[in-house]
C-alpha positions as CSV (number, residue, x, y, z in Angstrom):
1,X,15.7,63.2,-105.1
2,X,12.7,62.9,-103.5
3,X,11.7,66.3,-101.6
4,X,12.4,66.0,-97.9
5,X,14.2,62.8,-98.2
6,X,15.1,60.0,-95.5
7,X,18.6,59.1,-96.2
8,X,19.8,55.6,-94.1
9,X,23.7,55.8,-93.3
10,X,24.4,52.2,-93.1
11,X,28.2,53.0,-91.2
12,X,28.4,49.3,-90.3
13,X,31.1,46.9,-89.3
14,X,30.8,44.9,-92.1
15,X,29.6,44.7,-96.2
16,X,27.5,41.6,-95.2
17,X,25.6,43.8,-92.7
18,X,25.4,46.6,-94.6
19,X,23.9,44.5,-97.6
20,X,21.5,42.8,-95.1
21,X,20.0,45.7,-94.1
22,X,20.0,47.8,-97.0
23,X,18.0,44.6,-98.7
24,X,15.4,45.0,-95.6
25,X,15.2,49.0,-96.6
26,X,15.5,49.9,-99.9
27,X,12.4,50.1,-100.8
28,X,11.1,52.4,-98.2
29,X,13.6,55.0,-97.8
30,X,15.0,57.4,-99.9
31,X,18.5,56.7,-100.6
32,X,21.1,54.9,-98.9
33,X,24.7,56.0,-97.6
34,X,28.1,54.1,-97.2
35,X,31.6,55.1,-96.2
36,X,35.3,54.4,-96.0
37,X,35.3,51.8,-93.6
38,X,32.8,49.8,-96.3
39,X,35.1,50.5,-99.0
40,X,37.8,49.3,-96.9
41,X,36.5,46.1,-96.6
42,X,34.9,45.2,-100.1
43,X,36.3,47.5,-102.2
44,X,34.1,49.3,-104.9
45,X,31.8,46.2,-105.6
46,X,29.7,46.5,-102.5
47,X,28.8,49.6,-104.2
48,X,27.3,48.1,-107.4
49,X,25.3,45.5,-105.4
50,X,23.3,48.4,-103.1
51,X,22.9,50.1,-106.3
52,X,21.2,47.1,-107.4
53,X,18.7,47.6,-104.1
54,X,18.3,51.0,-104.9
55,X,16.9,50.9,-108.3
56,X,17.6,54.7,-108.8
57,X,17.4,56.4,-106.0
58,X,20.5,58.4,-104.5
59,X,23.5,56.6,-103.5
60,X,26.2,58.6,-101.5
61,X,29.8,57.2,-100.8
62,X,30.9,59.3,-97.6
63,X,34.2,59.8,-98.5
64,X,35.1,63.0,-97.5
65,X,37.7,63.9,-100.6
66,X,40.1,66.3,-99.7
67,X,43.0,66.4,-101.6
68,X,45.1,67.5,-104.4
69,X,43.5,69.5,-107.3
70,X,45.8,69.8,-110.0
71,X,44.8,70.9,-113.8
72,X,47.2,70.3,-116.6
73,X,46.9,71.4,-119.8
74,X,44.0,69.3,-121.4
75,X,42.3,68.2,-117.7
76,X,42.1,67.2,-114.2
77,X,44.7,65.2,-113.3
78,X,45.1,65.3,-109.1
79,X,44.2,62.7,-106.7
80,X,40.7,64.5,-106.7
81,X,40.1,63.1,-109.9
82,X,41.8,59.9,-109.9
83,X,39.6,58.8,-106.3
84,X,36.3,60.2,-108.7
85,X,37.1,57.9,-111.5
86,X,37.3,54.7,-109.7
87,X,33.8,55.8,-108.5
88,X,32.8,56.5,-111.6
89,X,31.2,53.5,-113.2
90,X,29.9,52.1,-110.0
91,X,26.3,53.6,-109.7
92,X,27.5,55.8,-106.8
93,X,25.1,58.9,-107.0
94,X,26.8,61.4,-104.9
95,X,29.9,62.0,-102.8
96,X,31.2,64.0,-100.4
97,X,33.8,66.4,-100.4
98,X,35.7,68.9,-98.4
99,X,36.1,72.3,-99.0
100,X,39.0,73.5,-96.5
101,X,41.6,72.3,-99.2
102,X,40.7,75.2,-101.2
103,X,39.0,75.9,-104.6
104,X,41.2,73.4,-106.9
105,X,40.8,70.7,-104.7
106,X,36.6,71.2,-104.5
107,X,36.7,72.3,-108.4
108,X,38.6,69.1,-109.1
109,X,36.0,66.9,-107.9
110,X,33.0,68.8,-108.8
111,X,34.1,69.0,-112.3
112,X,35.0,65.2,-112.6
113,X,32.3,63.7,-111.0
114,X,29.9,65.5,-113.1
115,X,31.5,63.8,-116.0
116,X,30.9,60.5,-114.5
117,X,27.4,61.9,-113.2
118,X,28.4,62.0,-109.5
119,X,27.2,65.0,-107.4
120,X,30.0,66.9,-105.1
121,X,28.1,67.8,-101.6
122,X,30.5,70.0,-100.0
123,X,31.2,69.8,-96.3
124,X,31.2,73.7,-94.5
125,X,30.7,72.4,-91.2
126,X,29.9,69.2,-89.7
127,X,28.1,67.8,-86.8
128,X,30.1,66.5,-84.3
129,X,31.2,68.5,-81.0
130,X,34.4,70.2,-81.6
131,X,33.7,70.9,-85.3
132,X,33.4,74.6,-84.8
133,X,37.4,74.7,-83.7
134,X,38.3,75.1,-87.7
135,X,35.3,75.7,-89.3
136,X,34.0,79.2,-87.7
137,X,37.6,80.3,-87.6
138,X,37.7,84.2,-88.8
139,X,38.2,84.4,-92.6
140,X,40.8,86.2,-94.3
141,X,39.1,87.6,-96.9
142,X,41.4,89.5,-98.9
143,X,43.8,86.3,-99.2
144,X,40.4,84.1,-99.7
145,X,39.8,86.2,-102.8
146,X,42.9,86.3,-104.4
147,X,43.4,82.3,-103.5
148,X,40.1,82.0,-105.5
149,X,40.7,84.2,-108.2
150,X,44.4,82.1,-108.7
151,X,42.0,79.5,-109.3
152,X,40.0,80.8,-112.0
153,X,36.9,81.3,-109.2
154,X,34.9,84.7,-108.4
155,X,32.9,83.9,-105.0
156,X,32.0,87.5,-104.9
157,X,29.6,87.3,-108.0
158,X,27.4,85.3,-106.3
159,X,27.6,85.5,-103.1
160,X,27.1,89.1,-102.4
161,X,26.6,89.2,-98.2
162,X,30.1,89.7,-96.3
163,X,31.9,85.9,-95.9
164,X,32.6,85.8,-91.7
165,X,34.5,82.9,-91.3
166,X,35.8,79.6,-93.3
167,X,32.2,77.8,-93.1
168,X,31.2,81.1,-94.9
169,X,34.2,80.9,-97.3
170,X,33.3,77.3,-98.2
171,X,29.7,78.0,-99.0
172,X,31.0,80.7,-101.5
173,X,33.5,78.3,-103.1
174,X,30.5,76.1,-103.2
175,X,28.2,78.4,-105.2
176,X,30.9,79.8,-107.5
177,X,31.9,76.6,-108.7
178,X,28.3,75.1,-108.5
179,X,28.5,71.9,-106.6
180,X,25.2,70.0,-106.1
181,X,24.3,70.5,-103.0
182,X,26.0,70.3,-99.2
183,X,26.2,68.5,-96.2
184,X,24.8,70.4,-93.3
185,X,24.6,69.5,-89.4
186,X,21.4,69.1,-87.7
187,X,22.9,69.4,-84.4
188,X,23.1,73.0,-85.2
189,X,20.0,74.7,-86.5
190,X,21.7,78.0,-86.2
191,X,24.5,76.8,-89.1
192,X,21.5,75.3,-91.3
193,X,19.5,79.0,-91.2
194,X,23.4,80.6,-92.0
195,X,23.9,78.2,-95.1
196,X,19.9,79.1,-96.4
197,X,21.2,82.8,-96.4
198,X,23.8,81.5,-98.6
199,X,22.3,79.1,-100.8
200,X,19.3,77.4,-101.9
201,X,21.2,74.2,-103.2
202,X,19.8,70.8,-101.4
203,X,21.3,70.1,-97.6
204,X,21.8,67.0,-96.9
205,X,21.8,66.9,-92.7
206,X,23.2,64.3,-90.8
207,X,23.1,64.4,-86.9
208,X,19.8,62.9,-86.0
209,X,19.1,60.6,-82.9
210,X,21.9,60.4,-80.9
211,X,23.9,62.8,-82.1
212,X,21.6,65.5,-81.2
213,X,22.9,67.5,-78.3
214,X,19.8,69.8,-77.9
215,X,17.5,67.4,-76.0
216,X,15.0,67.3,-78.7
217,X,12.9,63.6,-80.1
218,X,13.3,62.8,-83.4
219,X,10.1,64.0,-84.2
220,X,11.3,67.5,-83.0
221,X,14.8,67.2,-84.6
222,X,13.1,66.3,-88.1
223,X,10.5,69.2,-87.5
224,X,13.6,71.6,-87.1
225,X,15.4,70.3,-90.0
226,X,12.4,70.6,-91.9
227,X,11.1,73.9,-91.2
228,X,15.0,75.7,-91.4
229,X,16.2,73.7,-94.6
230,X,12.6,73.8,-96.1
231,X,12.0,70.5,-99.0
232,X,15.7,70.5,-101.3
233,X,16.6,68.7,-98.4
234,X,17.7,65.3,-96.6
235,X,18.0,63.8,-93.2
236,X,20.7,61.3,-93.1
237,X,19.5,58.9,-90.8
238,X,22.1,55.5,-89.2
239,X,22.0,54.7,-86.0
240,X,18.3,54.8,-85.1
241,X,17.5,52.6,-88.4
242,X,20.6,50.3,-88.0
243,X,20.2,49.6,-84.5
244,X,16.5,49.1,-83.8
245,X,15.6,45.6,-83.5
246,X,13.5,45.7,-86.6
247,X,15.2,48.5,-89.5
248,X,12.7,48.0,-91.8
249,X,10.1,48.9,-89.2
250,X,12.3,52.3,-87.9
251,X,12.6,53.3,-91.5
252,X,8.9,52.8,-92.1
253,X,8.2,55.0,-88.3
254,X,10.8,57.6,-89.7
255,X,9.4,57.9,-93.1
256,X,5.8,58.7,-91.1
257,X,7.5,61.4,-89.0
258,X,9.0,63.1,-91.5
259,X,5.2,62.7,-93.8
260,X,3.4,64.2,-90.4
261,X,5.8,67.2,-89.4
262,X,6.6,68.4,-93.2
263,X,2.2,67.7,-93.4
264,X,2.1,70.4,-90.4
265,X,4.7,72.5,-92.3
266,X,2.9,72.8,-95.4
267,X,-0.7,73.7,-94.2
């Protein structure tokens, strides 16, 4: 992935606007990402044709898995890994998971995707208001470690600072178990400088534009994002690409904001 990448979310109505302007885009930013209510509509397919737009740049399916891990004897067998394999031959590049199921669940789907070359990018907190109701609840350590260790995990070898709450406990499960990278809001610059204690996997931040709730531009929101998560990063960028009059031309301006502030950063 390209250092400091632009990442379009195209979380449109329809496949046929999604395709339309992911045609317009491609080739200028990044990667591209799609969700459920995509998937919804056109089923896996729409997946292979923005692949084809692509060429090989990343291609994350927001899905948000969070469900069963379950290992039988010779392998994975849960829903994890069932949702992974019907991924798994459609050029998807990453997905997303959850990590409040618990360490099966986020072991399940790291350890299939990688065997259909699909990245996990774990979710330990996210960006809209409200999200801190769950996520920065306290952490029960002692149970956290022995859930982990019934799962074959050790968080505590490689995460060695003390694990405050469940966005803490998610990150751990996250490094232990090696996913490849995680989703991190850039609506709250304080949680981005917690996970780079952490971690220094690649964030992947969505939150720009209107979901910003700090007053700042977009040029100041990228400069943020920039300077906290440093260049194993990527903005995940929708609404101010997919509702300007002219995409191509807000990818090409939010390509040369993010070339002038991470220019600034680096001198």
């Amino acid at each position: 992935m390209k250092e400091f990448a632009i990442i379009a979310a195209l979380d449109l109505d329809t496949s046929a606007l999604v395709l339309e302007i992911a045609a317009k885009i491609a080739k200028t930013v990044d990667g591209i990402k799609i969700g459920v209510p995509t998937l919804l509509e056109s089923g896996t397919g729409i997946v292979a044709r923005v692949r084809e737009l692509l060429d090989d740049k990343p291609l994350l399916v927001d899905l948000k898995i969070a469900d069963i891990g379950f290992r039988s004897p010779k392998s994975w067998s849960g829903t994890n890994a069932k949702i992974l394999a019907k991924l798994g031959r459609c050029g998807v590049s990453h997905v997303t998971v959850h990590g409040f199921p618990g360490p099966s669940s986020v072991a399940e789907a790291v350890d299939v995707g990688n065997e259909f070359g699909i990245g996990a990018l774990l979710l330990p907190m996210m960006s809209h208001v409200g999200a801190e109701t769950f996520f920065s609840r306290p952490l029960e350590v002692a149970q956290f470690e022995t859930s982990c260790r019934n799962s074959g995990i050790d968080p505590t070898s490689v995460v060695k600072s003390p694990l405050r709450d469940v966005t803490d406990g998610i990150l751990a499960i996250g490094e232990a178990i090696g996913v490849s990278g995680y989703i991190g809001p850039a609506t709250r610059p304080e949680d981005l400088r917690r996970y780079r204690l952490l971690t220094q996997k690649p964030i992947w931040c969505p939150g720009f534009g209107r979901q910003d709730r700090l007053g700042r531009s977009l040029a100041v929101q990228l400069r943020d994002w920039a300077d906290i998560v440093g260049s194993r990063s990527a903005a995940i960028v929708g609404s101010s690409i997919y509702n300007a009059h002219d995409p191509y031309a807000a990818a090409i301006e939010m390509i040369e904001i993010r070339d002038a502030v991470t220019g600034e950063i680096s001198k």
